[in-house]
N, C-alpha and C positions, 0 to 999 in steps of 0.2 A: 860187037854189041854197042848198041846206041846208047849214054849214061843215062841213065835214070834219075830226077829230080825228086828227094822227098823234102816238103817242109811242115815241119811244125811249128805253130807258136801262140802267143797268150798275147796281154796288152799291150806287154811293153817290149816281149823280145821275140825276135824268126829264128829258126836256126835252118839252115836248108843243107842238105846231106847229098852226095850226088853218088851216085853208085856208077862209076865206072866199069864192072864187070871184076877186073882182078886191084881196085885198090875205092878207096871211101874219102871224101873229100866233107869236111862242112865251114860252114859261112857262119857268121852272126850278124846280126841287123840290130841295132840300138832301135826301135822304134821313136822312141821320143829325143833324142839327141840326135836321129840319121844319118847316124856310124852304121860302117860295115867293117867286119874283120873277117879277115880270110878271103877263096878258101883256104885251106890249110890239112894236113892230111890225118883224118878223123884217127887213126888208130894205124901202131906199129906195134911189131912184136918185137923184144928182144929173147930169140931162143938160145940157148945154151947147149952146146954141143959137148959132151961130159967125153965121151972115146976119143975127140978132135983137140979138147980142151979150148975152147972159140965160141964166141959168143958169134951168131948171124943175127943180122938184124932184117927180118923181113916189111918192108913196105909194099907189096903183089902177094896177094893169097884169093883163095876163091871164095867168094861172099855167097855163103847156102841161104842164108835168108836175110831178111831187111822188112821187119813190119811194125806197121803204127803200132802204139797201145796208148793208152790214154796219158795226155801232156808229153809225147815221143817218142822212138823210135827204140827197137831191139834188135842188136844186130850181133848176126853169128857167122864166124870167119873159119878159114882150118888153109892148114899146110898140109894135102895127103904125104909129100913127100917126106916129111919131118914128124909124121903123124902128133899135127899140133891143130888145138881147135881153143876157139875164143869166143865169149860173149860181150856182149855188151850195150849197158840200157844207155840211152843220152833223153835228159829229160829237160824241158822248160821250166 
């Protein structure tokens, strides 16, 4: 899969999010000082394995969805294997 570019942003800040397919990357853009930070990897899970007693830490999950809403992005993740799912707004 080819990443996918999303950006939002207002006056003073970008935030650009790239969807790699199995992992979520975002940037920041200082607009007015013309700093960049990142990218940097949008979201990790730390899942807890209670029968294993082990913490996994996933960075590769599959991204079900990735949509604008208003001032940014909502994005929903899952582990089938671990039957784990995650949301999450990132706004400007």
């Amino acid at each position: 899969m080819q990443p996918k570019k999303t950006t939002v942003q207002d006056t003073r800040l970008a935030i650009d999010i790239v969807n790699a397919g199995d992992s979520l990357t975002l940037a920041v853009t200082d607009k007015a000082a013309g700093r960049r930070w990142g990218p940097a990897p949008l979201l990790e899970l730390d899942v807890y394995d209670k029968m294993q007693k082990r913490l996994d830490v996933l960075t590769r999950f599959s991204v079900d969805r990735l949509e604008r809403v208003e001032r940014g992005v909502h994005v929903t993740v899952r582990d089938a294997f671990r039957g784990v799912r995650a949301g999450l707004w990132v706004r400007v």
